[in-house]
C-alpha positions in Angstrom: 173.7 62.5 109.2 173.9 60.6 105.6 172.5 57.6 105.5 173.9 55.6 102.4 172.4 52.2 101.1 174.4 50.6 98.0 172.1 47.8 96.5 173.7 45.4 93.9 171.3 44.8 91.3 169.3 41.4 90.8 170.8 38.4 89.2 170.7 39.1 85.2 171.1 36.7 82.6 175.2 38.3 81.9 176.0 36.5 85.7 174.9 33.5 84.3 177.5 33.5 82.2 180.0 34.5 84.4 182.8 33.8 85.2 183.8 32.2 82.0 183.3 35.9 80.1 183.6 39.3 80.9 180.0 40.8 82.2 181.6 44.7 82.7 178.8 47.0 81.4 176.2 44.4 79.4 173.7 47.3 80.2 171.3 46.1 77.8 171.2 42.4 79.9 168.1 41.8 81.5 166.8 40.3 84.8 166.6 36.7 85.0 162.9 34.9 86.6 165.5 34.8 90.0 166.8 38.8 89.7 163.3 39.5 89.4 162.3 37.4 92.6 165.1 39.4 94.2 163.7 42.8 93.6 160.7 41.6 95.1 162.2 40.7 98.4 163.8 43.4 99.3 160.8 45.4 98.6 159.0 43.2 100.4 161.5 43.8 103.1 161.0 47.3 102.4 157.4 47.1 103.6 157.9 44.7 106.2 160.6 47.2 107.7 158.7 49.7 107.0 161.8 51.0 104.9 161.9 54.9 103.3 164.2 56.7 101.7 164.7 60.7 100.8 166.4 60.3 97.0 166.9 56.9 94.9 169.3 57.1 92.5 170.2 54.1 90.2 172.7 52.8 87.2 171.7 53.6 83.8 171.8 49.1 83.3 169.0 47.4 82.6 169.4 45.6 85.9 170.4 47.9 88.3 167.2 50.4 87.1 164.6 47.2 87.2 165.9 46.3 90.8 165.2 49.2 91.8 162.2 49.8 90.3 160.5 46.5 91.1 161.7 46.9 95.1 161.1 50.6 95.5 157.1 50.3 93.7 156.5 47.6 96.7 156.8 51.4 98.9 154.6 52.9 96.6 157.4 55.2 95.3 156.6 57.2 92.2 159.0 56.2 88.9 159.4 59.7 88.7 161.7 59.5 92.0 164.6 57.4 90.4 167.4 59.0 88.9 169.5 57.4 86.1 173.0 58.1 86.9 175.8 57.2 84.2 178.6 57.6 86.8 176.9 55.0 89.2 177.4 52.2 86.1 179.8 49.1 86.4 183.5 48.9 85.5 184.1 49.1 81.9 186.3 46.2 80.5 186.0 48.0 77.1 187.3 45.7 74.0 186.9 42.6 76.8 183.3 43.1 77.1 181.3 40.1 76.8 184.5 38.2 75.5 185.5 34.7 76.7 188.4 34.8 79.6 189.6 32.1 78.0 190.2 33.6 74.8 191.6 37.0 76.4 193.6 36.6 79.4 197.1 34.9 77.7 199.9 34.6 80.3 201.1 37.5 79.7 197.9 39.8 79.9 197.5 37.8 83.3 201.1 39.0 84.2 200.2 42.0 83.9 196.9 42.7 85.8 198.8 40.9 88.7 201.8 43.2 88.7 199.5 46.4 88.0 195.9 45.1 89.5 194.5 48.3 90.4 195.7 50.5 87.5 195.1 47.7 84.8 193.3 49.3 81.5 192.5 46.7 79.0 191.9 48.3 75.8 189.2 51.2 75.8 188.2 50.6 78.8 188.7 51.5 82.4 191.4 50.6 85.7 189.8 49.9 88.9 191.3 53.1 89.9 189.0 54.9 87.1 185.8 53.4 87.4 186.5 54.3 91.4 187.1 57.8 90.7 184.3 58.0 88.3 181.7 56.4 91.3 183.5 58.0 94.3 184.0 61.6 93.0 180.0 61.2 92.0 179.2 60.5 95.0 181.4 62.4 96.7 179.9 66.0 94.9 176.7 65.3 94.8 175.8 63.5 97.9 178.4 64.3 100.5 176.7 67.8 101.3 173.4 66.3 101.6 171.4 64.4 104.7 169.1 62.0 104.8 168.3 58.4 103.3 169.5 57.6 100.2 169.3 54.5 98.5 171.7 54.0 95.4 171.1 50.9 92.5 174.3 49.9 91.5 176.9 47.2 91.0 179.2 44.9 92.8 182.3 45.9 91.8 182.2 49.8 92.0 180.5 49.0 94.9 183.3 47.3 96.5 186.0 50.0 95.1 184.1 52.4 97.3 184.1 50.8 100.3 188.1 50.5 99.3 188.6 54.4 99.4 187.0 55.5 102.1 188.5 52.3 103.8 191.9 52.8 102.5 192.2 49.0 103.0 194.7 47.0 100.3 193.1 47.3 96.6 193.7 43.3 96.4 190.7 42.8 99.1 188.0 44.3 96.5 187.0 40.7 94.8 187.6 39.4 98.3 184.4 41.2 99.9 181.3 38.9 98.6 177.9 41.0 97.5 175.5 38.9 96.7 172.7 40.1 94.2 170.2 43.0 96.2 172.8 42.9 99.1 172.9 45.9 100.9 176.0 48.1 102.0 175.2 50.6 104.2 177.4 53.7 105.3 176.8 56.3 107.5 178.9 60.0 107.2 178.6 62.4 109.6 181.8 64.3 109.1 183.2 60.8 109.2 182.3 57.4 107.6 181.1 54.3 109.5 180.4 50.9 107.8 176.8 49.7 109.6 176.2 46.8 106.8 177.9 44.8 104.5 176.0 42.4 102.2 172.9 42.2 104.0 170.6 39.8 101.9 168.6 38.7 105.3 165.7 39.2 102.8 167.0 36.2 100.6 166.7 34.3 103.2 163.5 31.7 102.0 165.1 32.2 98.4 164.8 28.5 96.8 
């Protein structure tokens, strides 16, 4: 059996900003005093669950690799045990990154990622479709054949794609599914996939 656990990163200071801009990759964008707060929980949950996992893998972001690096130090976990994976990093909105919504998104760019949502490219970037290849066919070669726990350190939109494919639920329900920040998917494959969690963030709970 596989045991899979997607974690969303942390709140960083992009989300902030969001939705009014782009976030896509801002990889260099940093924890905020909350993301960090965040990490600690679910490593605290971690412990209290006396949590383990056989591989941790995360996104090359600044936020996805501190999340998992603050939670997975509560276990005691060596550094040395995460691996930086580029294909696990978020969609890329390419010349939209970091750019106002306001300033892109004319009526007829918006006509056009509603006719075409899941194949949409904006300029130098990626579709849905392509950043969900790019994280499912990862996933998909180097994890399928494996068993175990593995946690992965990622982001919510890829995330979301995943669950999509293996799902084969309508593309139009991937901004539907909420993931909060450090909330958990968690997928099981034995031959077969079963959804056992979807945005667990029971650990938030007592977050102010």
């Amino acid at each position: 059996m596989l045991d899979l656990y997607f974690f969303r990163h942390g709140e960083c200071e992009m989300n902030l900003a969001e939705p009014a801009v782009f976030g896509g990759r801002s990889n260099n964008s940093p924890l905020t005093e909350k993301g960090v707060r965040q990490a600690e929980l679910l490593g605290e949950r971690f412990v209290r669950e006396n949590w383990s996992f056989d591989e941790i893998y995360a996104s090359p972001a600044v936020r996805a690799k501190d999340t998992a690096v603050i939670s997975c130090s509560k276990m005691g976990v060596s550094l040395d045990k995460i691996v930086i994976i580029d294909e696990l990093q978020e969609r890329h909105w390419g010349d939209y990154d970091g750019k106002l919504r306001s300033e892109i998104l004319t009526p007829d760019i918006i006509l056009e990622q509603q006719t075409n949502f899941w194949n949409y490219t904006p300029p130098n970037g990626e579709s849905l479709s392509d950043a969900s290849k790019r994280y499912q066919g990862w996933i998909m070669n180097a994890l399928l054949p494996k068993k175990g726990k593995i946690a992965i350190f990622s982001h919510g939109t890829v995330m979301r794609c995943f669950l999509k494919e293996i799902m084969s639920f309508d593309d139009r329900f991937v901004y539907k599914i909420l993931i909060e920040n450090t909330g958990l998917i968690q997928l099981a494959y034995n031959g077969d996939w079963r959804i056992n969690k979807v945005n667990d963030s029971s650990h938030l709970i007592n977050l102010p």
